[in-house]
Backbone bond lengths (Angstrom), bond angles and torsions (degrees), N, CA, C in turn:
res aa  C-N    CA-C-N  psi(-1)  N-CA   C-N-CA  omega(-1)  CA-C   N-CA-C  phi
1 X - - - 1.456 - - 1.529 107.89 -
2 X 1.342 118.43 128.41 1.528 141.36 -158.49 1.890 93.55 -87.62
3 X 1.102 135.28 -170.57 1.493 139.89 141.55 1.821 83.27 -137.19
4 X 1.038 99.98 171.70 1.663 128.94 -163.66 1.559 109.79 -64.35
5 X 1.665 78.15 -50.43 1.945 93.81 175.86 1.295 133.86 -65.51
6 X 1.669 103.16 -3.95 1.377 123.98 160.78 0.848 142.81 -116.58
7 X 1.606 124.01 16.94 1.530 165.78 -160.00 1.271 106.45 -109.75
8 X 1.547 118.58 146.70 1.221 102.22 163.14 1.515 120.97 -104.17
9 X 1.242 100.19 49.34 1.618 123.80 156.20 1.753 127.13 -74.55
10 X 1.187 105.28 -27.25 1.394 139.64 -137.01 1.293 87.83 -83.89
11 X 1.380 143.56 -36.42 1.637 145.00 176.08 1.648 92.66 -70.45
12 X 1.236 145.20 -55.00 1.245 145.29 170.03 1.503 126.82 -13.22
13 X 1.176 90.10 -46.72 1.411 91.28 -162.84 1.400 128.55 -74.44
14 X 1.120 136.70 134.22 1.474 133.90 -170.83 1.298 111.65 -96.66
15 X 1.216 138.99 0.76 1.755 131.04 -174.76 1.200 94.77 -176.47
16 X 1.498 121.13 120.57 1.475 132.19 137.75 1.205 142.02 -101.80
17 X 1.270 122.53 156.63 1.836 117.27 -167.46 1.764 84.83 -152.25
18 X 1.358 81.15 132.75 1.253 117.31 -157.49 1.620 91.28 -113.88
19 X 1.497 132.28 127.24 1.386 129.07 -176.06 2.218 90.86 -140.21
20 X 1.136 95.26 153.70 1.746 109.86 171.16 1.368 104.28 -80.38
21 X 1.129 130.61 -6.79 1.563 123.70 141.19 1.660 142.96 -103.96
22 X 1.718 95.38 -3.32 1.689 104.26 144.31 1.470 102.40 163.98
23 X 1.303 104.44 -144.33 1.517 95.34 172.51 1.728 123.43 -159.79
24 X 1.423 121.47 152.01 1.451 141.97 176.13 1.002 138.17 -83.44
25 X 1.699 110.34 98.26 1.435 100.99 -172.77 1.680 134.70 -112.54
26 X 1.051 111.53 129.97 2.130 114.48 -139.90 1.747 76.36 -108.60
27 X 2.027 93.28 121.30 1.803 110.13 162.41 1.549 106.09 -130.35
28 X 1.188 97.78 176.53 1.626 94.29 -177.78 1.524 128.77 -46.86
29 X 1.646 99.99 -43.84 1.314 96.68 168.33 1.396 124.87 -129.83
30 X 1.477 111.71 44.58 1.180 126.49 -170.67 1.434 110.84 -152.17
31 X 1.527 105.07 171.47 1.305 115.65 177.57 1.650 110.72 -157.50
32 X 1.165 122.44 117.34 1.687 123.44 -149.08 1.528 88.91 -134.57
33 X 1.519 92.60 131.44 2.087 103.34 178.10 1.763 93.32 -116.59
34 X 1.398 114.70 139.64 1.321 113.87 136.58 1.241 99.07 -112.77
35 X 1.445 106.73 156.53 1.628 127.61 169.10 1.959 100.37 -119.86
36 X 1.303 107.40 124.95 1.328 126.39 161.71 2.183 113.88 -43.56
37 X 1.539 80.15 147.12 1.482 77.80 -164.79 1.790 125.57 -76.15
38 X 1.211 108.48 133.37 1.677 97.99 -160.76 1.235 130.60 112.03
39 X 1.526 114.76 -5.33 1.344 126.29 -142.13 1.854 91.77 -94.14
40 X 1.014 128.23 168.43 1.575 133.34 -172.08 1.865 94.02 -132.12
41 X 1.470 107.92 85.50 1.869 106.39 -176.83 1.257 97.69 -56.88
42 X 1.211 109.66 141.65 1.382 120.10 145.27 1.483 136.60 -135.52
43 X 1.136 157.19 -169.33 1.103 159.80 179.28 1.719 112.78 -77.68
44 X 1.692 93.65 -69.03 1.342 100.52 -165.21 1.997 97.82 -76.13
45 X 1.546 119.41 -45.99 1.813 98.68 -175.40 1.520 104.07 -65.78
46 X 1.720 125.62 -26.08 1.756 86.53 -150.56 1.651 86.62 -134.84
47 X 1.933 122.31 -39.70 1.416 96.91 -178.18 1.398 137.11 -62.41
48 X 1.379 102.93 -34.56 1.524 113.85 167.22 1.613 120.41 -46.78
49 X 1.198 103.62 -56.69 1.753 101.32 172.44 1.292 118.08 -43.29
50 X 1.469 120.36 -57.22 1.358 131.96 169.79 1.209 108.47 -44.78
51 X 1.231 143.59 -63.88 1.071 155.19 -139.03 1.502 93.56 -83.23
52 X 1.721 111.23 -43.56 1.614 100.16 -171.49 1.677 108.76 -84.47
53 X 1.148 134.51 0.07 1.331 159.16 -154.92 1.683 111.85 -114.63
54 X 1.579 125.07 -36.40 1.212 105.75 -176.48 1.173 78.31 -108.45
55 X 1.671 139.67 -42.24 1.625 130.20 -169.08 1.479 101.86 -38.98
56 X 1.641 119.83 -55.18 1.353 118.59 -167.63 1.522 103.20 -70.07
57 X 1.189 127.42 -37.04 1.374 104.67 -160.27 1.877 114.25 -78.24
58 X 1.670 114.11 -17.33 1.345 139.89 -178.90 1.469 108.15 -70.69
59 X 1.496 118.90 -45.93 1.148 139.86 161.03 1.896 93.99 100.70
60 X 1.294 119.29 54.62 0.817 115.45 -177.73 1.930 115.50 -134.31
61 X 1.310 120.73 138.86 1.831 97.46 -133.89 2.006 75.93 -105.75
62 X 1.242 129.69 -6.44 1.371 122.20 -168.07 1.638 99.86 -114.78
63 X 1.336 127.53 -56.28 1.556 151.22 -168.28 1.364 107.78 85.99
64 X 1.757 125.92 41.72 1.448 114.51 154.60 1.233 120.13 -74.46
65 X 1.277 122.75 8.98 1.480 104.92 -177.83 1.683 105.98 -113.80
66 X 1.550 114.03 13.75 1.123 133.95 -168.51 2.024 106.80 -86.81
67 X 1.547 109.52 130.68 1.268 90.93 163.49 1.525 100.30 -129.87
68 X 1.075 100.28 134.46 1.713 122.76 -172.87 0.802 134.36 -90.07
69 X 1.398 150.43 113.43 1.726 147.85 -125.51 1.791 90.66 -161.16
70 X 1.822 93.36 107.84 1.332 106.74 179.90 1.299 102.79 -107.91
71 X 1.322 121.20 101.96 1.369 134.26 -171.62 1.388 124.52 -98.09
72 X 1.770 116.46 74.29 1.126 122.34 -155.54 1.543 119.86 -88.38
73 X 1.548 111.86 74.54 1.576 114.65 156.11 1.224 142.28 -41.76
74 X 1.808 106.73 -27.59 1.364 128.41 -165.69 1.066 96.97 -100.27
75 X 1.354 123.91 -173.82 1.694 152.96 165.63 1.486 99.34 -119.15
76 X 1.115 112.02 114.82 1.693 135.74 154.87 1.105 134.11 -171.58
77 X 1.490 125.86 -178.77 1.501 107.65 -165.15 1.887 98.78 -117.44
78 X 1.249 89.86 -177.40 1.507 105.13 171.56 1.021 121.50 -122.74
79 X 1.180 128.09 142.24 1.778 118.17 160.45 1.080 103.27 -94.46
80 X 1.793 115.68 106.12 1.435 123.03 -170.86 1.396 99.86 -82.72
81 X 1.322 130.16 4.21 1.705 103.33 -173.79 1.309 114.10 -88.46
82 X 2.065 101.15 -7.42 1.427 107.08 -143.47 2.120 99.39 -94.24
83 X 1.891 84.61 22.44 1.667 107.90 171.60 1.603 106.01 -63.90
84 X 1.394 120.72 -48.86 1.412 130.29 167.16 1.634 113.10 -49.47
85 X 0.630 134.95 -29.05 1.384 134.94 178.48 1.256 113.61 -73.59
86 X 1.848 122.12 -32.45 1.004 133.75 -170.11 1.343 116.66 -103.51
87 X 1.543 117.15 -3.25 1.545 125.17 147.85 1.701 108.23 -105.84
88 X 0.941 143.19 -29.72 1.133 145.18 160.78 1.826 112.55 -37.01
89 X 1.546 113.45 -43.41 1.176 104.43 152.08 1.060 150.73 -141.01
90 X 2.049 96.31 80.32 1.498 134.44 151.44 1.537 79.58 95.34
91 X 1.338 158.81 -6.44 1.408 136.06 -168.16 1.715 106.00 -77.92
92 X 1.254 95.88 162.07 1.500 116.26 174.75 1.630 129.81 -159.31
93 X 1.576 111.49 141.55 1.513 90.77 -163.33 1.486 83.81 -120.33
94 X 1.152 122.23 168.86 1.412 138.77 175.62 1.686 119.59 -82.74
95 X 1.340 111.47 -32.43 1.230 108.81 -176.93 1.912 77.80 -153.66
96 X 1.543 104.16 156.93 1.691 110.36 157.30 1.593 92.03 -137.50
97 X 0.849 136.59 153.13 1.502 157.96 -171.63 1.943 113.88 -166.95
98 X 1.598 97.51 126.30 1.269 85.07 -171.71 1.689 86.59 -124.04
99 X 1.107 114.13 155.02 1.748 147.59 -173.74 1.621 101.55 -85.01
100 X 1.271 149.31 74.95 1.502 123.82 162.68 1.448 85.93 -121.07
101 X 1.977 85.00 -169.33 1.639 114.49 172.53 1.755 87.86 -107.42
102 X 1.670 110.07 -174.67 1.367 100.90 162.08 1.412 143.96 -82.85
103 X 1.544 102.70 4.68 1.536 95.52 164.46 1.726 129.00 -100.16
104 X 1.052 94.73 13.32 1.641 116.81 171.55 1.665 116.67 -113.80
105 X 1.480 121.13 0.74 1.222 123.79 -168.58 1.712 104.63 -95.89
106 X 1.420 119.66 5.69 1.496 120.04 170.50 1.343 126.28 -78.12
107 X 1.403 109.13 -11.81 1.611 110.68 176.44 1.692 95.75 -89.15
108 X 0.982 136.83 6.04 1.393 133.31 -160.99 1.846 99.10 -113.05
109 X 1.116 77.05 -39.98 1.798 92.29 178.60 1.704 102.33 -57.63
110 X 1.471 107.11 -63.39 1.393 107.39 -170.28 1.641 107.45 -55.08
111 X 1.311 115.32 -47.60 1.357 140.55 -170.17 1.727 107.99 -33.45
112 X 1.322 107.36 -50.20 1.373 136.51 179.93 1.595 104.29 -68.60
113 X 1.117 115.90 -24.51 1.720 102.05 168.31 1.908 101.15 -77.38
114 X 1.076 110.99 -21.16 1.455 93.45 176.01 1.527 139.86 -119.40
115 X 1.397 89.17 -1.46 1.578 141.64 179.65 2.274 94.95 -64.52
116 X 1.078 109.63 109.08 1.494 113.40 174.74 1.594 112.62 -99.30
117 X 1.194 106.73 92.06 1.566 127.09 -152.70 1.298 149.84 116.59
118 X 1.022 141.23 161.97 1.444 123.33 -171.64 1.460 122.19 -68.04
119 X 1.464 122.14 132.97 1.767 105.52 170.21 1.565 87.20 -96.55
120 X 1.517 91.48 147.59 1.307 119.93 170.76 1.052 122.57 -92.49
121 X 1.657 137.18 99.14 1.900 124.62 -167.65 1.271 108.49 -108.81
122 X 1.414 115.84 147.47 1.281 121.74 -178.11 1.745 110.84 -145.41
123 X 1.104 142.85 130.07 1.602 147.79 169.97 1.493 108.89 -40.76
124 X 1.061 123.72 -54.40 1.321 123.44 -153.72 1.507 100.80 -134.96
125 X 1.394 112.09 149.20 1.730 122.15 -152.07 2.032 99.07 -89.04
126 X 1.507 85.32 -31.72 1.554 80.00 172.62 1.265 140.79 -62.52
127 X 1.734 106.65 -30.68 1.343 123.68 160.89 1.232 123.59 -61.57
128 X 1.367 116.37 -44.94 1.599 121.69 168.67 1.348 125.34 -67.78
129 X 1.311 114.55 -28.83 1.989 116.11 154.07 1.145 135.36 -63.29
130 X 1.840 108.52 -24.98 1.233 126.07 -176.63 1.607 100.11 -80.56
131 X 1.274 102.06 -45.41 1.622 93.16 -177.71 1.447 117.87 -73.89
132 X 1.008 125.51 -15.82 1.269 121.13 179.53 2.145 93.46 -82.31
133 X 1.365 99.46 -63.15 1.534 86.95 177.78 1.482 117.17 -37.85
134 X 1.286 130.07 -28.12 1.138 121.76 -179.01 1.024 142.08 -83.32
135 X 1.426 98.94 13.03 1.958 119.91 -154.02 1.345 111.26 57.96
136 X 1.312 134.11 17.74 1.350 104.59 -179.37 1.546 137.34 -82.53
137 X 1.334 91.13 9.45 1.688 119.31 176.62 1.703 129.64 -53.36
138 X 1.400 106.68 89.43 1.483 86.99 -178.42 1.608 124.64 -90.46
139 X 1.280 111.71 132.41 1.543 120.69 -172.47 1.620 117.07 -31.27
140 X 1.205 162.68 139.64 1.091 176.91 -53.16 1.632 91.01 156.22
């Protein structure tokens, strides 16, 4: 498993946000999170920030036109319920796709009980950029 910053994606990118629990990286037609290892996600410390941080900088007030590439290098967990919170108010992403191997692909599993739409999984980060570069994204 690659992180972004060691990809040769990494000239691509047009906006980063840099957080003490990992970091966000904003491309034309993408949007790629690592989270630092250990980290306990949550809604209220770290998705919300994000959420108010790339929404504003995209200029987009919901994020359906957003496709989201959770690119999990690290080990940590999620609080998958705190998915309701994130349709609860009015948000939407266009595609979510998350990046593991298989021993990191269990938070994704749970994720999907609360997850309203398909997650998209893929091994390797290159495959999951390519497809999104490629349009192959179908709308949620």
């Amino acid at each position: 498993m690659i992180s972004i910053t060691e990809s040769d994606f990494y000239p691509m990118v047009l906006k980063e946000f840099n957080y003490d629990f990992g970091s966000v990286f904003i491309f034309e037609k993408c949007v790629v999170s690592e989270v630092n290892e250990g980290v306990d996600f949550t809604w209220d410390v770290h998705a919300k920030r994000i959420i108010d941080d790339v929404f504003g900088y995209l200029g987009t007030p919901d994020g359906a036109t957003i496709n989201f590439i959770s690119n999990r290098i690290n080990s940590y967990s999620v609080m998958a319920s705190d998915w309701i919170r994130f349709f609860k108010n009015s948000y939407f992403l266009k595609s979510y796709i998350v990046v593991s191997d298989k021993t990191r692909l269990s938070n994704a599993i749970i994720e999907k009980l609360f997850f309203k739409g398909t997650i998209k999984h893929f091994k390797e980060l290159d495959m999951a950029i390519n497809f999104v570069e490629n349009d192959m994204v179908e709308i949620n």
